[in-house]
C-alpha positions, 0 to 999 in steps of 0.5 A, spaced: 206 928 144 200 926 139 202 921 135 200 926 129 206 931 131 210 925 132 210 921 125 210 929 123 217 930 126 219 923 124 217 923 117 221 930 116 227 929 120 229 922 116 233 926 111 237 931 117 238 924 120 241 921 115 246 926 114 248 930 121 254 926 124 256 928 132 263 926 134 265 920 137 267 918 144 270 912 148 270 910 155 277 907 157 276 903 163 278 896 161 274 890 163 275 885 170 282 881 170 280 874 164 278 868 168 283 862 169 278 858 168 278 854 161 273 857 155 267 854 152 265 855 144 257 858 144 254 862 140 250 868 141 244 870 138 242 877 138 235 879 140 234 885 137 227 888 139 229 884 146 236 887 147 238 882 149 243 876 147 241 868 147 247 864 149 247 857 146 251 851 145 255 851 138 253 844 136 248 838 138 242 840 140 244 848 140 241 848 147 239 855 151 245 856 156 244 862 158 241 869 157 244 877 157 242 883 158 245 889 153 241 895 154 243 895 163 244 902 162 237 904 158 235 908 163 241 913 162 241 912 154 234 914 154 234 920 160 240 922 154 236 922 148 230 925 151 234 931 153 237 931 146 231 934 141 236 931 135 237 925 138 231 923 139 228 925 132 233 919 130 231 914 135 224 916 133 226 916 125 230 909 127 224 906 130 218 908 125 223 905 118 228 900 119 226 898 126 219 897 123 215 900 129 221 897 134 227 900 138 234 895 135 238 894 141 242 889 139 245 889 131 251 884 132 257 882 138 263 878 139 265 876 145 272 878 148 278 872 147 278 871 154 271 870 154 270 875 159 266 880 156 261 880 150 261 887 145 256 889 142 253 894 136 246 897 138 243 901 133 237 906 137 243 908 141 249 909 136 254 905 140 257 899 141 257 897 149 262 892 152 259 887 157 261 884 163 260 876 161 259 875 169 257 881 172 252 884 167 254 890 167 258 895 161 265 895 162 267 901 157 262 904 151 263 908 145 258 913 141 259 912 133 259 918 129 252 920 127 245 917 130 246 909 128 251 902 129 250 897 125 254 890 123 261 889 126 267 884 124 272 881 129 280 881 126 282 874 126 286 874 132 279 877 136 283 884 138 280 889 134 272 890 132 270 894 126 263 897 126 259 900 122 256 908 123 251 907 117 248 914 118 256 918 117 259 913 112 264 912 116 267 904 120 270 905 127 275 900 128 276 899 136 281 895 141 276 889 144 278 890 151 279 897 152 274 900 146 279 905 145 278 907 137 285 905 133 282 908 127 276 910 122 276 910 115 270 914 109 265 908 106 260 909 101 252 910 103 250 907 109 255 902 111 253 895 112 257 889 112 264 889 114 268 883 113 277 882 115 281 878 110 284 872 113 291 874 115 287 881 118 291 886 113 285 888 111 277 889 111 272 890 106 266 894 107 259 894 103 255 899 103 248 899 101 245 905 100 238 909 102 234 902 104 228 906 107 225 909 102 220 907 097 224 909 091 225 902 089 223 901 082 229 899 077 229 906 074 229 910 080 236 905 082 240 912 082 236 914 088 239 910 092 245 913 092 254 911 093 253 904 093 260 900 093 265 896 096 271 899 100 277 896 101 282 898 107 289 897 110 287 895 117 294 898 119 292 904 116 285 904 115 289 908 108 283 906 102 286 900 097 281 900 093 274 900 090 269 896 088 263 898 085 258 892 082 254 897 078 259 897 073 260 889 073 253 888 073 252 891 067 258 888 064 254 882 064 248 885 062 244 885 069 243 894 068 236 893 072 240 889 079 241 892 084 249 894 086 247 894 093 251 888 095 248 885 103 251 880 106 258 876 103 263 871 105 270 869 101 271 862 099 278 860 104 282 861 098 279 868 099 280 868 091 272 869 090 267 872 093 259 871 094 254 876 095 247 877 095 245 884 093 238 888 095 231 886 091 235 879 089 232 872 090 240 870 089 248 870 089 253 873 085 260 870 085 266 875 083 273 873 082 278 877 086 284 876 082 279 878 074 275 883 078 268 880 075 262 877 077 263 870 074 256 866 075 250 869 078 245 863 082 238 865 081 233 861 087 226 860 086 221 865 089 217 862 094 209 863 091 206 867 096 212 873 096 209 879 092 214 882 087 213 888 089 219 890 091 216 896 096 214 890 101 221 888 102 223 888 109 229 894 108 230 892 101 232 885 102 229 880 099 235 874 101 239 877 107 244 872 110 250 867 106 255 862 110 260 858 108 262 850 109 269 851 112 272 846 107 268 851 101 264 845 098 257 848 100 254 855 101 248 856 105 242 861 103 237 864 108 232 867 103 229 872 107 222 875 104 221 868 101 221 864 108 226 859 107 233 857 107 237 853 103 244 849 102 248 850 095 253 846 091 259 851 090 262 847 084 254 846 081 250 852 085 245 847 084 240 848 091 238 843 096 232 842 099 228 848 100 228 848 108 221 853 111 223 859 115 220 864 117 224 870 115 231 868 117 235 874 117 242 871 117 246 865 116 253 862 120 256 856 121 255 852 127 262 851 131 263 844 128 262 846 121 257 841 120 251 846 121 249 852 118 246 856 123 240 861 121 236 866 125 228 866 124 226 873 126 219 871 124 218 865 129 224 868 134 228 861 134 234 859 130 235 853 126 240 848 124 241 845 117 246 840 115 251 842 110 251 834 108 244 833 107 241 840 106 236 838 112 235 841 118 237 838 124 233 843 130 230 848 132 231 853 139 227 859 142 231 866 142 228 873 144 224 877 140 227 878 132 233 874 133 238 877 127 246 876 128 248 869 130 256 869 132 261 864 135 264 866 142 267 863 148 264 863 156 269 861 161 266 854 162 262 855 168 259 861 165 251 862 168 247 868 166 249 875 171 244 876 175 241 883 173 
C-alpha cells in the first residue's frame, strides 16, 4: 500500500479507533503445575519496541540474568490483523502516535506467585498474554475490549491482574494463572495507571485522557476529555467514588495545570497521595482523608527542554514516581527533561539531578535501597541511591525499555530457548 494512503487511513481512523470497542475473549488453559524449586526475587524490565522482557537481579549490580520473548505468537497476531481491515487501522493509528513509529509489544508484566510464568499487557495487540517462564511459550491470552492494553497493577496477594483497555474506558480484572476475566468496571478516558490499595479491597484508576493530540495549550484543556480518578471495590468492581483533580486544582489557584494525573504512589499509611500530571515538571500531594491537594513540588526544568508542550512524548513531561518503603524519600524520573532525581517527603527538597536519558519509569529495587529507573533514550536501567540520591549503575536492556517490575523465577531459571 503507498505510504501516502497509509498515513490517509491512519490520520482518518484515529478518532473510530479511539471509540469502537470489540468484545473481550479468554483462553482458560492454566499454566504448567508450579516448580518445587525455590523462587529468586528479579525484576523484569519491559522492552517495548523489542517485545521482549529483561530479567535482571533485583539488587547489587542489578545484572542481565536472562531474556524473554513476549510476542512468540507474532505471526498468528499479525496474520489476524492483517485479515481485520478495523484492526489493522489501529495497529497502524497505535504505531504512527503513541508508539511514536514503533509497534508496543510490552506495556507492563507480573510474574505469577509461583514464578512459573510472567503476564504481560501488549498494547499493538489489545491483550494480555501468560508466558511460560520455562518453555517460552503462551499459557492462556485474553483480548481487551477495543483495539489497545496499557498498565496493569497485581493485587497484593499476587492472584489477580487489572488492566487497562485505554481505547474502551474500561479495566479488566483477571485470575493471573487462568486469565479468566473476574470482573470489569467503566473509567474516565483513556485509562492508565491502575493502582490496588494494600489490603486489595480496592483499586484506583487514573485516567488521562486524549494524549495524542496536538490540542495541548492550556485553553484547549477541555479537548482533552473525562479525566478523573476512579475508585472501585475490587470485590465488585461497584464505583466508590470519584476523584476529579481539575476541581482541586483550581481550588489552589492552578486553572491552567492539567488534571490528567500519570503515574501515583500512596505513602505506606495510604493517607497521601503523590502524582504527577500531564505537561508538569512535578508532583502534587493529595490528603485522602481532606480530599485536597496539600503541597504542590515544582523540579527544575532542564535548559535544553523546549516549552513547547507539543514536543512532549505523549503529553508527559515527568512520567515515573516511586517511593523508599520506609516513606522518607520519593524518587522523580523527569522525563522530557532527561534526568531523574530523589526528594525529601518531609521537605520535597530534591537531590541531585542524576542525567537520564528520557527515563520513562521509577521503582524500587527489591532491597529498597535503590530506586530503579528506565532509560527509554539509552535503553538501559539505572539504579540511584534513596541515601545519597546518587546512582549507583547502569545495565543494557532492549529497545525503549518502560515498566520495571519486581517478580520471581524459580532459582535455576535460564531463558527458554525460542
Amino acid at each position: 500500500m503507498p505510504v501516502s494512503r497509509t498515513r490517509h487511513l491512519c490520520s482518518v481512523a484515529a478518532a473510530l479507533v479511539l471509540t469502537v470497542t470489540a468484545p473481550a475473549a479468554a483462553a482458560t488453559a492454566a499454566p504448567a503445575a508450579p516448580s518445587a524449586a525455590a523462587l529468586r526475587e528479579v525484576m523484569f524490565v519491559g522492552n517495548n519496541w523489542d517485545g521482549t522482557a529483561d530479567v535482571i537481579r533485583s539488587t547489587g549490580d542489578f545484572a542481565r540474568i536472562g531474556r524473554i520473548n513476549v510476542i512468540p505468537d507474532k505471526e498468528e497476531r499479525m496474520a489476524e490483523i492483517n485479515a481485520d481491515p478495523v484492526r489493522w487501522i489501529a495497529f497502524m493509528t497505535i504505531r504512527n502516535s503513541v508508539g511514536e513509529g514503533h509497534d508496543q509489544f510490552v506495556d507492563d508484566m507480573y510474574s505469577t506467585p509461583d514464578g512459573s510464568s510472567v503476564v504481560v499487557s501488549r498494547p499493538s495487540f489489545a491483550d494480555v498474554v501468560s508466558i511460560d517462564l520455562a518453555t517460552g511459550r503462551v499459557n492462556w491470552r485474553f483480548a481487551v475490549s477495543g483495539y489497545r492494553s496499557d498498565h496493569m497493577a497485581v493485587s497484593p496477594d499476587g492472584t489477580r491482574v487489572a488492566v487497562s483497555a485505554s481505547t474502551s474506558n474500561t479495566v479488566h480484572v483477571l485470575d493471573i494463572r487462568t486469565g479468566r476475566q473476574l470482573g470489569s468496571y467503566s473509567t474516565g478516558d483513556k485509562p492508565h495507571e491502575n493502582i490496588f490499595s494494600k489490603d486489595g479491597k480496592q483499586i484506583w484508576t487514573m485516567s488521562i485522557g486524549e494524549v495524542n493530540n496536538a490540542l495541548d495549550a492550556p485553553w484547549l484543556d477541555w479537548t482533552k476529555g473525562d479525566r478523573r480518578i476512579t475508585v472501585v471495590d475490587a470485590t465488585t468492581f461497584k464505583q466508590v467514588k470519584v476523584i476529579d483533580m481539575r476541581q482541586r486544582l483550581d481550588a489552589i489557584g492552578l486553572k491552567d495545570y492539567s488534571d490528567a494525573v500519570r503515574p501515583a504512589v500512596f505513602s505506606p499509611d495510604e493517607s497521601k497521595l503523590y502524582f504527577q500530571v500531564s505537561f508538569f515538571n512535578g508532583f502534587f500531594e493529595y490528603d485522602v482523608a481532606t480530599d485536597r491537594i496539600t503541597r504542590t513540588k515544582t523540579l527544575p526544568k532542564n535548559p535544553a527542554t523546549s516549552d513547547d508542550r507539543t514536543t512532549f512524548v505523549n503529553d508527559s513531561r515527568h512520567h515515573g514516581l516511586s517511593m523508599s518503603p520506609d516513606g522518607a524519600k520519593l524518587c522523580v524520573a523527569g522525563t522530557m527533561d532527561d534526568y531523574a532525581t530523589v526528594v525529601d517527603r518531609a521537605t520535597l527538597q530534591e537531590g541531585p539531578l542524576v542525567t537520564a536519558s528520557k527515563p520513562y519509569w521509577a521503582t524500587v529495587s527489591g532491597d529498597g535501597k535503590s530506586c530503579v529507573i528506565s532509560e527509554s533514550g539509552t535503553d538501559q536501567v539505572t539504579a540511584i541511591d534513596f541515601a545519597t540520591g546518587r546512582k549507583v549503575v547502569s545495565v543494557p536492556v532492549g529497545d525503549h525499555p518502560q515498566r520495571v517490575r519486581l517478580g520471581h523465577v524459580a532459582a535455576d531459571w535460564t531463558s527458554p530457548a525460542n
